[in-house]
C-alpha positions as CSV (number, residue, x, y, z in Angstrom):
1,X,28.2,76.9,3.8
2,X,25.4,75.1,2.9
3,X,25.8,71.3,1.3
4,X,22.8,69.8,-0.4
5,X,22.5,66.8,-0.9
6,X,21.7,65.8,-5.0
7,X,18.5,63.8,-6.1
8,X,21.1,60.7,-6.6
9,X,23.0,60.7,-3.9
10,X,19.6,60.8,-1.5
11,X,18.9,57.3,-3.7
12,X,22.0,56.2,-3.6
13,X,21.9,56.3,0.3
14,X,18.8,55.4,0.4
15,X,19.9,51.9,-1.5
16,X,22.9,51.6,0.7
17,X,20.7,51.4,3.7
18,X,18.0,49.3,2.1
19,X,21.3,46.9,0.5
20,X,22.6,46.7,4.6
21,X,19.1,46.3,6.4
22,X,18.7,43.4,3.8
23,X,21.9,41.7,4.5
24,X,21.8,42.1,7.9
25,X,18.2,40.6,8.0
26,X,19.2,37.5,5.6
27,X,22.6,37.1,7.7
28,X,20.2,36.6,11.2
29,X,17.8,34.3,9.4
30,X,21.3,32.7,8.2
31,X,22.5,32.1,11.7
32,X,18.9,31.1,13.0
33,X,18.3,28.6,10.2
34,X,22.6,27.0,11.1
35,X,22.1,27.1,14.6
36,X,18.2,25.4,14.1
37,X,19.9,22.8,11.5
38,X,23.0,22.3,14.2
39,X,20.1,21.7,17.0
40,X,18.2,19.3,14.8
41,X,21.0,17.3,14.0
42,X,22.6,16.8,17.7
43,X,19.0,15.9,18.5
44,X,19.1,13.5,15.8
45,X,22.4,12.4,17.1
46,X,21.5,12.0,20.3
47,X,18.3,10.1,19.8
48,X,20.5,7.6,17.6
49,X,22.9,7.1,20.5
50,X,20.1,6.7,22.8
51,X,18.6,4.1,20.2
52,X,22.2,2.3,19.9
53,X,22.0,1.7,24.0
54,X,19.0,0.6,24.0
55,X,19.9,-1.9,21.3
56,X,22.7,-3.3,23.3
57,X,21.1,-3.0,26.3
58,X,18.4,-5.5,25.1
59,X,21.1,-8.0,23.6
60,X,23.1,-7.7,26.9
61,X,19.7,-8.8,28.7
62,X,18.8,-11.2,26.2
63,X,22.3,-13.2,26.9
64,X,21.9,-12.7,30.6
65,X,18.8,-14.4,30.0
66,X,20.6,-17.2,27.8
67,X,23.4,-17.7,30.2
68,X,21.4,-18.3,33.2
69,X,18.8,-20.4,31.3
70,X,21.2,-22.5,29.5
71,X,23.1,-24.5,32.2
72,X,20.1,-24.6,35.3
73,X,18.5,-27.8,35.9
74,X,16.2,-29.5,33.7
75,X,12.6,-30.4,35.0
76,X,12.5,-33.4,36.2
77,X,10.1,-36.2,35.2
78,X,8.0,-38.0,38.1
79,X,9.5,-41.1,37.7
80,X,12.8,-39.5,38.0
81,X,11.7,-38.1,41.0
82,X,13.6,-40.7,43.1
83,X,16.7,-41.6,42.7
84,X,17.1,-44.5,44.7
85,X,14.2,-46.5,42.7
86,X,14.9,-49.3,40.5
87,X,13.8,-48.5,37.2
88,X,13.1,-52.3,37.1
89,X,11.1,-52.4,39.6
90,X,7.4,-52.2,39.2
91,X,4.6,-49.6,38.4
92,X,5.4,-48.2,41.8
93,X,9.2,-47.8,41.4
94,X,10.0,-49.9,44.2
95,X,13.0,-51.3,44.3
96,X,13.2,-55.0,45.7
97,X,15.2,-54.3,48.9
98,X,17.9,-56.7,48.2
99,X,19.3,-54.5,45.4
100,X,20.2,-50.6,45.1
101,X,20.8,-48.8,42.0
102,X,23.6,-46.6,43.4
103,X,26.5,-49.7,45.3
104,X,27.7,-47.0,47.1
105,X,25.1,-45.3,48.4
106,X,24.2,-45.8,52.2
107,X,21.5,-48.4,52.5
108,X,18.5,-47.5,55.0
């Protein structure tokens, strides 16, 4: 026996395959678009975290910096520069020899 097929059902399959080639076609763009948007957005994330270290990378190096500047030495001023002179003592910051700043200091 012999089936043939009828004018609509040829179009009617014909839409069915057009209707699935379609979805199929819109469901991979789907999935390329969601997995391009969940790429984006972890690279996004990532760049953010990156940005975040960074951040306290700098403020960790900036008190580092603080800590060790804060309690070093200050300069010293030339007439500081000896601590054994008499700051009564002349231009020169000599002491008269009788008389020492420091009493307990060794006398030379």
């Amino acid at each position: 026996m012999e089936e043939r097929l009828s004018k609509a059902e040829i179009r009617k399959d014909a839409l069915q395959n057009t209707v699935e080639a379609a979805a199929g076609a819109v469901g991979q763009v789907a999935t390329i678009i969601t997995t391009a948007v969940r790429d984006v957005a972890g690279t996004v994330g990532g760049f953010a975290t990156e940005l975040f270290e960074i951040r306290d990378a700098a403020r960790r190096a900036a008190e580092d910096a603080d800590a060790s500047a804060a309690p070093g030495p200050r300069p010293v001023e030339a007439a500081e520069a000896d601590p054994h002179a008499d700051p009564d003592a002349g231009s020169l910051g000599v002491a008269d020899p009788g008389v020492h700043p420091d009493p307990d200091a060794p006398t030379v």
